[in-house]
C-alpha positions as CSV (number, residue, x, y, z in Angstrom):
1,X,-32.5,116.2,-3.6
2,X,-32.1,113.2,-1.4
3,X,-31.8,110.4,-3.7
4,X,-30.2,108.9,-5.1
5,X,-27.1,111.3,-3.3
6,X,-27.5,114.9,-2.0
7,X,-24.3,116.0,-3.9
8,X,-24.2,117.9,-6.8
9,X,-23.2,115.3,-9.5
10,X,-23.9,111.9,-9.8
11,X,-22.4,109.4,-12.5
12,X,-24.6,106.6,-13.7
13,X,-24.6,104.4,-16.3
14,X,-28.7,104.2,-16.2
15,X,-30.8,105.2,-18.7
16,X,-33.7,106.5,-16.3
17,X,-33.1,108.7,-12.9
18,X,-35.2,108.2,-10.1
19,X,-35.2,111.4,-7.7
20,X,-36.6,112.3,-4.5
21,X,-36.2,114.6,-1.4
22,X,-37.8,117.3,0.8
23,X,-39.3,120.6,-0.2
24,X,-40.2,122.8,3.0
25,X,-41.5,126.5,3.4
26,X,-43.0,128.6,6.4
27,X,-45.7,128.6,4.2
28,X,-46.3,125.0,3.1
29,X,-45.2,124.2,-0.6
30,X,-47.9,123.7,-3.4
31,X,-45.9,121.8,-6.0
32,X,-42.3,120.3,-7.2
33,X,-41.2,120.1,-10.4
34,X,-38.7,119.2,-12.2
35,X,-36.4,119.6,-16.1
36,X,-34.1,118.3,-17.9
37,X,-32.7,120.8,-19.9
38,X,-33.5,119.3,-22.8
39,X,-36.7,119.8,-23.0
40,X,-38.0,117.1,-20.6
41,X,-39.7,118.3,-17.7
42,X,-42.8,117.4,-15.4
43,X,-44.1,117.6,-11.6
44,X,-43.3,116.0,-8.7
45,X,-45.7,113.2,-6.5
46,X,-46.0,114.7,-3.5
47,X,-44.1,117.7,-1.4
48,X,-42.7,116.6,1.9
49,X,-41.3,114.0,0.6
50,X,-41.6,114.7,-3.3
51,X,-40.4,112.0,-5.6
52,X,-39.9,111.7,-9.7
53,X,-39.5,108.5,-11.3
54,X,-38.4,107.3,-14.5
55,X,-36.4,110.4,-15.8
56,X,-34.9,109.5,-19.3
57,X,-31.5,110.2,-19.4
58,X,-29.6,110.7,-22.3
59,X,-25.5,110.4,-23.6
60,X,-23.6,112.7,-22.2
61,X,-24.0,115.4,-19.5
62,X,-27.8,115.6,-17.8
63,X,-28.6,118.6,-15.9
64,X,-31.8,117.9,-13.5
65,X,-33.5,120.6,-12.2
66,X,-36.0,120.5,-9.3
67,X,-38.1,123.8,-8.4
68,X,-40.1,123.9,-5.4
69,X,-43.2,126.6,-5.6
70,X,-45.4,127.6,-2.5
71,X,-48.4,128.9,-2.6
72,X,-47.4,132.6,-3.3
73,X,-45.8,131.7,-6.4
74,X,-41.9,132.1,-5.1
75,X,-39.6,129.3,-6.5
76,X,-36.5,127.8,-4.9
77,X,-34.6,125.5,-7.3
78,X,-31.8,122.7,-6.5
């Protein structure tokens, strides 16, 4: 995760999150997606860069989760 900062927490008083990065593999990745936590989840545009826009946040403590999938199936999450 790239944007909108590459550390691990971010306080915002937004109601939406816009996210974006890089997903790489020696293999070539096949998708990004992404949850919430609470129930929201969805897939990425793109790879290399990937970008999600118009997550709804809610009050309180958010906890995004992006997972990057090649083509074999393995995961790597951020």
């Amino acid at each position: 995760i790239d944007f909108p900062t590459a550390n691990a927490a971010l306080e915002t008083q937004t109601s939406e999150l816009n996210l974006s990065g890089l997903a790489t593999d020696d293999q070539g990745v096949a998708r990004v997606e992404w949850s919430d936590g609470r129930g929201g989840q969805g897939v990425a545009s793109g790879a290399f860069p990937w970008s999600v826009n118009g997550i709804a946040l809610q009050p309180g403590l958010n906890v995004i989760e992006i997972t990057a999938f090649d083509a074999a199936g393995n995961a790597e999450s951020d």
